[in-house]
Steps between C-alpha positions, in 0.01 A plus 500: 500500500546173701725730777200714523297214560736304736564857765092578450328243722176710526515545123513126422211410777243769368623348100420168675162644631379667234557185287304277769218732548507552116490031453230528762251743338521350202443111630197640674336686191563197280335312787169777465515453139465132449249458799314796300528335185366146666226696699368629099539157366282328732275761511461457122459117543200547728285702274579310246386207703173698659403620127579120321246398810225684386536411190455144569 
């Protein structure tokens, strides 16, 4: 296994790229997720606020 890897340079770079490309997709739907999850909570904040204002 590690001789195959060792005498299989384009092997290893495309295992290298796959795993990069594979980090990077991931950070950036994290990154969607918890600006989507703030985006909700602030949305629910100001009704909350606009309805507790006509209330008052």
């Amino acid at each position: 296994m590690y001789y195959t890897i060792c005498m299989n340079p384009p092997g290893s770079f495309f295992k290298f790229l796959l795993g990069f490309l594979t980090f990077i997709s991931v950070s950036f739907i994290i990154t969607f997720a918890v600006g989507s999850y703030t985006v909700v909570q602030e949305e629910q904040k100001q009704t909350a606020s606009a309805f507790q204002a006509l209330i008052d």
